[in-house]
C-alpha positions, -999 to +999 in steps of 0.1 A: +106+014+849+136-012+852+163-012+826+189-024+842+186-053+810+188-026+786+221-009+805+236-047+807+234-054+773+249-023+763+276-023+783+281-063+776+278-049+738+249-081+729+232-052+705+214-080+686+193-084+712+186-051+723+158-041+695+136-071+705+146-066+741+130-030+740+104-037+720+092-061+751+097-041+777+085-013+756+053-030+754+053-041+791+052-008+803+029+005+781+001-028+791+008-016+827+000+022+819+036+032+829+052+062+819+083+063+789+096+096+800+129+081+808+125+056+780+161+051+761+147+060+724+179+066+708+189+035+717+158+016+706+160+034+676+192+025+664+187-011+677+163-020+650+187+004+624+214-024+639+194-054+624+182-037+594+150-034+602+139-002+589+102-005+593+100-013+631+129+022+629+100+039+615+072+026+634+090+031+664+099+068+653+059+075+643+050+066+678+075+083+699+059+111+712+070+145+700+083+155+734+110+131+731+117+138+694+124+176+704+145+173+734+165+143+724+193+156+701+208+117+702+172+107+691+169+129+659+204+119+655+199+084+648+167+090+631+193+111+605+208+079+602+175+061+600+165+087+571+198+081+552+194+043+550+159+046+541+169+069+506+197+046+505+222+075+509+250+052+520+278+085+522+246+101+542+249+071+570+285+078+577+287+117+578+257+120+600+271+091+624+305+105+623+293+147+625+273+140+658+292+140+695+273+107+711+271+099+746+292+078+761+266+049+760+257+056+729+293+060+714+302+022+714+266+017+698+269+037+672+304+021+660+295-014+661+264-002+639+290+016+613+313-015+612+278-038+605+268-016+575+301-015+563+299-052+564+268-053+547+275-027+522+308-041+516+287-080+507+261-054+482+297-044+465+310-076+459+275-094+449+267-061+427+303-050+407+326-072+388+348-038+388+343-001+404+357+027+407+378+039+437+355+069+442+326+048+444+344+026+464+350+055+489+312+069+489+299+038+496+317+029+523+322+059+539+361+059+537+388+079+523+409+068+493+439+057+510+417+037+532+394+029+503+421+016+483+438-005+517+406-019+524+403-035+491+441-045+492+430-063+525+398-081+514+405-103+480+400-072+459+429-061+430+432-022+429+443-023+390+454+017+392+433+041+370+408+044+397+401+008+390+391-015+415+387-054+405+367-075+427+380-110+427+354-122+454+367-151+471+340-175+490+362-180+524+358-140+530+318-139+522+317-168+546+343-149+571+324-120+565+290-134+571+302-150+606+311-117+618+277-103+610+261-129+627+282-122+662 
């Protein structure tokens, strides 16, 4: 099985593309009977966990055969991850990203993905609280305090002390924001 255009838009880093990508060539194989033995799951996986599509993440899981699910630590990692978004357990997402040594074409994956959900967890914030807390601010997005409380320095928010964080959301980040979730 070729996939020399899954390797090329890894390394070229175009992960929007690689969940429909491997879904066709996915399909492609299987119409011609060919085996998936060597079939990059992980990666798959954690393509559709990219775009936030978290029922082709657990169709795809369902139908990956158990022989990949046992020997593929990287697999059951990203389907931690996949598990976590699912029960919304946003602290969850970043410990089981951040607790697992990934491959070397898995690494760069698995950032961009964090920076994404931080980007859309960070727009859920700012469309959800007027004000929060710093600690909430840290377990949902899977930061420290100091970095927490930088963070919202950086991006139009006031940290009023007392654990207090004011969001003053301004309209040129969301559409900032939004333009890098679209890249």
């Amino acid at each position: 099985m070729d996939l020399s255009a899954v390797h090329a838009a890894l390394s070229s880093k175009y992960y929007s593309v690689l969940a429909s990508l491997c879904d066709d060539l996915l399909l492609q194989a299987a119409s011609r009977g060919a085996a998936t033995d060597d079939w990059p799951y992980a990666v798959h996986l954690l393509a559709h966990l990219f775009l936030n599509d978290l029922n082709s993440a657990r169709f795809l899981w369902k139908s990956t055969p158990q022989e990949a699910k046992d020997a593929r630590p990287e697999l059951a990692a990203v389907w931690r991850i996949g598990q976590c978004l699912w029960i919304r357990d946003y602290a969850g997402v970043y410990t089981t990203a951040q607790g697992f040594e990934w491959g070397p074409e898995m690494a760069d994956f698995v950032t961009a993905f964090l920076e994404i959900y931080r980007k859309r967890i960070f727009q859920l914030l700012t469309s959800a609280y007027s004000t929060i807390n710093v600690a909430d601010v840290v377990h949902f997005m899977g930061m420290n305090e100091e970095n927490a409380t930088n963070f919202c320095n950086i991006y139009c928010i006031d940290y009023r002390g007392s654990d207090v964080v004011i969001i003053l959301f301004c309209i040129h980040l969301y559409s900032v924001l939004a333009r890098l979730t679209l890249k």
